[in-house]
C-alpha positions as CSV (number, residue, x, y, z in Angstrom):
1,X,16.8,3.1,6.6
2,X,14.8,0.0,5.7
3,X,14.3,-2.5,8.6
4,X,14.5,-6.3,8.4
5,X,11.3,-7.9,8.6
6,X,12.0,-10.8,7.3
7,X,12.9,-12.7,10.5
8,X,10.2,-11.4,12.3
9,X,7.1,-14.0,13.1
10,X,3.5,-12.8,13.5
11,X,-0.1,-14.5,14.7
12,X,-2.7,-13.0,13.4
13,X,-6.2,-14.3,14.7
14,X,-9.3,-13.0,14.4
15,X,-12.7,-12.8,12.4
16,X,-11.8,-14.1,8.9
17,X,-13.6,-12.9,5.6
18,X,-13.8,-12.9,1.8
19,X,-14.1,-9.2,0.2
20,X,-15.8,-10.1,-3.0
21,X,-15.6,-6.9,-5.8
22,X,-18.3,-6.7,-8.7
23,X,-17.5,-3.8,-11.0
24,X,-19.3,-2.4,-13.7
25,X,-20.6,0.4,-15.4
26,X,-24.0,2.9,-14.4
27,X,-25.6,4.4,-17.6
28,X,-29.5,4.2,-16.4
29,X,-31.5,4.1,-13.7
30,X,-33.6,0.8,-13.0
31,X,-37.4,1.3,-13.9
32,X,-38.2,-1.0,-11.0
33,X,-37.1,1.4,-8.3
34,X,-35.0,5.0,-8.2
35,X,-31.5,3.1,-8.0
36,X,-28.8,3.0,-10.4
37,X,-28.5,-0.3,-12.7
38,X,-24.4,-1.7,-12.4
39,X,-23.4,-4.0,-15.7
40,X,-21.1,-6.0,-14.2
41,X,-17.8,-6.4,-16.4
42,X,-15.1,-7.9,-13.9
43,X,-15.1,-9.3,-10.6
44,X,-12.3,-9.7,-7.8
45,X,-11.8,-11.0,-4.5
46,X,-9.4,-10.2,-1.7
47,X,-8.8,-11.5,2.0
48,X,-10.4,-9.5,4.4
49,X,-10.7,-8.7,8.0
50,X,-8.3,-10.8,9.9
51,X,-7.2,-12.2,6.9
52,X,-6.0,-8.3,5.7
53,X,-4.5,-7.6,8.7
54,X,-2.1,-10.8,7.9
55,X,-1.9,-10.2,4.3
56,X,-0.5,-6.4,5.0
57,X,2.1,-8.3,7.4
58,X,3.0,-10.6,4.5
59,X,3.4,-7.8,2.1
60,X,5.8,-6.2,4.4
61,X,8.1,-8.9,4.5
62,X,7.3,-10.0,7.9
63,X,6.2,-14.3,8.5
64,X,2.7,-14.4,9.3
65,X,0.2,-17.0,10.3
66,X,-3.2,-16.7,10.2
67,X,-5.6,-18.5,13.1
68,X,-9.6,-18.2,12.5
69,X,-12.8,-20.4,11.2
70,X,-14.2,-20.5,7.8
71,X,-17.6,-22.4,6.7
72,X,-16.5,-25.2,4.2
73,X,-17.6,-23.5,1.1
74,X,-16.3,-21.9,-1.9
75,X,-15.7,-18.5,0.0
76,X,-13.2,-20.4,2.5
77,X,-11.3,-22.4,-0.5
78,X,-10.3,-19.3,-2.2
79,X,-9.3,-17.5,1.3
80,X,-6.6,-20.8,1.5
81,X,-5.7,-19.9,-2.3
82,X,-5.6,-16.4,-1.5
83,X,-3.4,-17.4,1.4
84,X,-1.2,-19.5,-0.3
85,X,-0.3,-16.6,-3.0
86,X,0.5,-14.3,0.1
87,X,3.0,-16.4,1.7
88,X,0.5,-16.7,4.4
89,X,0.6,-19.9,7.1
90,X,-2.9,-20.7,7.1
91,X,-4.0,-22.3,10.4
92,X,-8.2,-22.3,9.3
93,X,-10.4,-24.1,11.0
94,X,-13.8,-25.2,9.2
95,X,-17.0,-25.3,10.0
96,X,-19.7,-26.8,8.3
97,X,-22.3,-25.2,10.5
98,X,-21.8,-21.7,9.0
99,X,-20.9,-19.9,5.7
100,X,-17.6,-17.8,5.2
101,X,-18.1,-14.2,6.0
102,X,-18.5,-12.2,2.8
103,X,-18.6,-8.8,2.2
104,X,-19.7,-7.7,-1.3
105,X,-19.4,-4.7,-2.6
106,X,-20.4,-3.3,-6.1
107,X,-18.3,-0.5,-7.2
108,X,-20.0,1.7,-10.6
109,X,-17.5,4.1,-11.7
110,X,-14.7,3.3,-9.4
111,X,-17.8,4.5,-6.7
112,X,-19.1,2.2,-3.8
113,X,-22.6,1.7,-4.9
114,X,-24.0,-1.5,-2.3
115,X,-22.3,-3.6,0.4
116,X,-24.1,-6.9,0.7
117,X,-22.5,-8.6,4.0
118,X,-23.0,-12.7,4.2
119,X,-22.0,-13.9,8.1
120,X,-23.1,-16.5,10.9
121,X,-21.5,-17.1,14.1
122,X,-19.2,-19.9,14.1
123,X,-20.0,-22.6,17.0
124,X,-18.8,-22.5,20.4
125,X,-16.8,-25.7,20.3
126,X,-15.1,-25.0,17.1
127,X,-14.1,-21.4,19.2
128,X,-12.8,-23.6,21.6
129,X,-10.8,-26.0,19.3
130,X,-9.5,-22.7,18.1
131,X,-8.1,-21.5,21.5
132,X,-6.4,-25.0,21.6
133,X,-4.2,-24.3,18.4
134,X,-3.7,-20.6,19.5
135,X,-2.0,-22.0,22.9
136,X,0.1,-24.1,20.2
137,X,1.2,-21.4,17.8
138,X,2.2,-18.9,20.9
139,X,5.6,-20.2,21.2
140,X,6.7,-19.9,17.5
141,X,5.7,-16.9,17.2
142,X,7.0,-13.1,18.3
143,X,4.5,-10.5,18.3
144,X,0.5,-11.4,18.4
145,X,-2.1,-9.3,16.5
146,X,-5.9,-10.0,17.8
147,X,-8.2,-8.5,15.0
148,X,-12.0,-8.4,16.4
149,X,-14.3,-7.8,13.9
150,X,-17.3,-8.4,16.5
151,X,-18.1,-11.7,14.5
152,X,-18.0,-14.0,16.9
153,X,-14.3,-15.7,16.3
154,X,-13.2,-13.2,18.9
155,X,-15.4,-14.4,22.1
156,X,-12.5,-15.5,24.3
157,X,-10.3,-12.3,23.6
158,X,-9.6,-11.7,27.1
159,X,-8.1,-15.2,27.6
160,X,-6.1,-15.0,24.1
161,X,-4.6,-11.4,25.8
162,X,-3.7,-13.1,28.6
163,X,-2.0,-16.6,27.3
164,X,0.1,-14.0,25.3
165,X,1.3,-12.1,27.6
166,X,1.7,-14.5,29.7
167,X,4.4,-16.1,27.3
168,X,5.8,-13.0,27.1
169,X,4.4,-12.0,23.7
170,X,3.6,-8.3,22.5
171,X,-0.1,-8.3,21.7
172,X,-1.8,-5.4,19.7
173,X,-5.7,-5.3,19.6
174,X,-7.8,-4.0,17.2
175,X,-10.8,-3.8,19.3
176,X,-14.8,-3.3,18.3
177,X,-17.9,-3.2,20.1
178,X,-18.9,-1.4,23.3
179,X,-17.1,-3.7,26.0
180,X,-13.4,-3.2,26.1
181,X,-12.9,-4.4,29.4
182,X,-12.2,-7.8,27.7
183,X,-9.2,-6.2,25.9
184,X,-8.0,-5.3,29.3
185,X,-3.7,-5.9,30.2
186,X,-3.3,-5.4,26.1
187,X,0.4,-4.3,25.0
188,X,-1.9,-1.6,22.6
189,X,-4.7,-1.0,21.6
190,X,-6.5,0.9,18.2
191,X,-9.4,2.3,18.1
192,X,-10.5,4.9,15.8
193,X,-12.3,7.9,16.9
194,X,-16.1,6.4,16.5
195,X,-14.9,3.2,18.2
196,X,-13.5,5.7,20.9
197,X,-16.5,8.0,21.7
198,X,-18.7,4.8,21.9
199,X,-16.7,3.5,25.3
200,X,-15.3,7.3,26.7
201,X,-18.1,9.7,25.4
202,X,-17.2,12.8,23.4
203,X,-14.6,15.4,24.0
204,X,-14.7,19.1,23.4
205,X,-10.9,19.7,23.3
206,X,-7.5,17.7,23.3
207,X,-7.0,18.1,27.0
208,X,-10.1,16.7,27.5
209,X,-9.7,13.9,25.2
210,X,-6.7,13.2,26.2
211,X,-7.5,12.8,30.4
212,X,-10.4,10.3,28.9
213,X,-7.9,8.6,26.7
214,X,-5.4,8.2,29.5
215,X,-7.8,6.9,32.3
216,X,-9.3,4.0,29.7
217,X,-5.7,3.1,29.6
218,X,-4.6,3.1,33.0
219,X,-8.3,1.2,33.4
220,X,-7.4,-1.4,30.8
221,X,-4.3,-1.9,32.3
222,X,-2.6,-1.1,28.7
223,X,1.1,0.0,27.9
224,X,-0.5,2.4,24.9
225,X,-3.8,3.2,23.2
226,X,-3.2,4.6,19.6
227,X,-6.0,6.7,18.7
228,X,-6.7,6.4,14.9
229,X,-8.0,10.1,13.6
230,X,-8.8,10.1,9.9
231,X,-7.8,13.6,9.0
232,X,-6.4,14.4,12.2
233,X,-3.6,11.8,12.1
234,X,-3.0,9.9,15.0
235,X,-2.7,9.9,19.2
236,X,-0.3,7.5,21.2
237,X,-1.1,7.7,25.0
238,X,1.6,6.3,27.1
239,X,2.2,6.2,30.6
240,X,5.4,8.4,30.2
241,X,4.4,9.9,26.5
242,X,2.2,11.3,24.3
243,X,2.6,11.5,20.8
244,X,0.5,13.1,18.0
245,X,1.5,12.7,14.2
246,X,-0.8,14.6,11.8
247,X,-2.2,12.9,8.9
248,X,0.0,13.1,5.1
249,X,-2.3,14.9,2.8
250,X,-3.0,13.0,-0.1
251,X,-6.1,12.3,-2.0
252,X,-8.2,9.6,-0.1
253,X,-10.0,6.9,-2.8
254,X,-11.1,4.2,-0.2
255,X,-10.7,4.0,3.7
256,X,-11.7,0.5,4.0
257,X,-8.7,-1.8,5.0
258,X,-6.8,1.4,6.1
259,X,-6.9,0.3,9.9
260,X,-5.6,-3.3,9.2
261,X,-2.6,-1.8,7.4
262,X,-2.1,0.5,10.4
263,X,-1.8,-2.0,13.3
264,X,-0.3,-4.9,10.7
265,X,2.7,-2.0,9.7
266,X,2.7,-0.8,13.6
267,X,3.1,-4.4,14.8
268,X,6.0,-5.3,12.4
269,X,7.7,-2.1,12.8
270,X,7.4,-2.8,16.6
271,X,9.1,-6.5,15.7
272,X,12.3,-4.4,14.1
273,X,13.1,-3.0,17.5
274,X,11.5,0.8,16.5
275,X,10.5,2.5,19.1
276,X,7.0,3.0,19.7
277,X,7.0,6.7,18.6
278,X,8.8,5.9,15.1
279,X,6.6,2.9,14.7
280,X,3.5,4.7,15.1
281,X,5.2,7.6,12.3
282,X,5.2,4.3,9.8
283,X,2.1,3.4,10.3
284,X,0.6,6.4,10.1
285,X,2.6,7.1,6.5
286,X,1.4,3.2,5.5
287,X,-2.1,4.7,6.5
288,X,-1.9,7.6,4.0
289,X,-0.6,5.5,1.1
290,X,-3.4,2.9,1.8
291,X,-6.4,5.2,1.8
292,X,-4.8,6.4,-1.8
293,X,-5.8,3.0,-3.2
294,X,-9.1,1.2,-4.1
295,X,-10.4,-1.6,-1.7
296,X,-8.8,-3.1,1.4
297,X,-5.2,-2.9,-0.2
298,X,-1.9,-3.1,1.2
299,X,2.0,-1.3,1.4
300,X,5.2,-2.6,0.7
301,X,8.1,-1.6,2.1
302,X,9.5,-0.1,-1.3
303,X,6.6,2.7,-0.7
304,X,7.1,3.4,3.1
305,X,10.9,3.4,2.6
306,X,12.1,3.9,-0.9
């Protein structure tokens, strides 16, 4: 049965960015140096980052906002185009001081050839001025999706967590970097298994991975931790469950985007009233119809529900 997502409200914040697309065709190899030469024939762009994570809410219906900072350049006039197509609420702030984080990526026979990445960190005040409008939007809003790209945007996580829950919100994190102490009294967390190892060490067996899993949690003060697997699926540690839902085989094009499409599915599904089990089962299905597609793409609720 098809949920309602339509009255649902979502804030997304988090580390904004352009993902620029040059294609092109390879047919020699560049006399300068032993790398392929890409004719370039098309390009695209697409929101990325935080900005995917609220354009895969928008595409399932759900109301989304979008809270970050942007240089004031070209890259940040077509995120607020981009936006505006979605259905997105764009709450951007601007700063002059810093260019718009771009990822480039040139793509020769529908293969990833080069990523060229563009960033600076934003300054601390417009961070500040940020947290000010996140305060703000809390209250219009029912579910709260922190997307930390390790950017910089993302400095003040631990307060954002706790302002949220505070007000009684749900907050899911998509955490990166090798401090997650900041993510601490989360509603859940999503790492994937590199992101994993890097705080917990490695595991030589589910039980094991499993007693690591569940004493970050308990640590971190979190209700779950959904461990994103790849091939293996996914793991939701609770205090009174654990559940493991094994990966739909189908043929995998591109993995990029596929974790913003797992917590943006996970959080709206979680809006609808599922329960956290059956929410993490539809994201895990929006996961393996993501990965099917070229680029950070997205899932509409015709393909997760029919």
């Amino acid at each position: 049965m098809k949920p309602d997502l339509s009255k649902i409200r979502i804030l997304v914040a988090g580390d904004v960015m352009l993902d620029r697309y040059w294609f092109g065709d390879v047919n020699r190899i560049s006399p300068e140096a032993p790398v392929p030469v890409v004719r370039v024939e098309r390009e695209e762009v697409r929101l990325g980052g935080a900005a995917n994570v609220a354009r895969n809410t928008a595409t399932l219906g759900v109301q989304s906002t979008l809270l970050g900072i942007t240089g004031e350049d070209e890259a940040s006039s077509l995120i607020s185009k981009l936006l505006e197509e979605t259905g997105i609420d764009p709450c951007l702030h601007r700063d002059k001081t810093v260019s718009t984080i771009i990822k480039l990526r040139i793509i020769g026979r529908q293969q990833q050839l080069l990523r060229v990445d563009f960033e600076k960190p934003p300054a601390t005040d417009v961070i500040n001025s940020k947290i000010s409008q996140y305060r703000a939007l809390l209250s219009r809003h029912d579910i709260v999706i922190l997307s930390d790209y390790a950017k910089g945007a993302m400095i003040n996580v631990a307060d954002m967590i706790k302002e949220a829950r505070d007000a009684g919100k749900t907050v899911l994190v998509d955490p990166k970097g090798e401090d997650f102490t900041r993510y601490a009294g989360a509603s859940v967390l999503t790492p994937n298994k590199g992101e994993l190892r890097q705080i917990v060490g490695s595991w030589t067996s589910e039980a094991q991975l499993t007693e690591k899993a569940q004493q970050l949690r308990q640590e971190l003060r979190l209700d779950y931790l959904l461990l994103t697997r790849s091939e293996e699926g996914m793991s939701l540690y609770g205090k009174d469950q654990i559940v493991h839902v094994p990966a739909i085989a189908r043929e995998v094009f591109d993995v990029s985007g596929a974790g913003d499409t797992v917590i943006a599915t996970l959080a709206a599904m979680m809006g609808a009233g599922m329960t956290i089990a059956d929410a993490v089962a539809t994201a895990n299905r929006a996961a393996g119809i993501v990965v099917g597609k070229l680029g950070a793409a997205t899932v509409t609720q015709e393909e997760l529900f029919g």
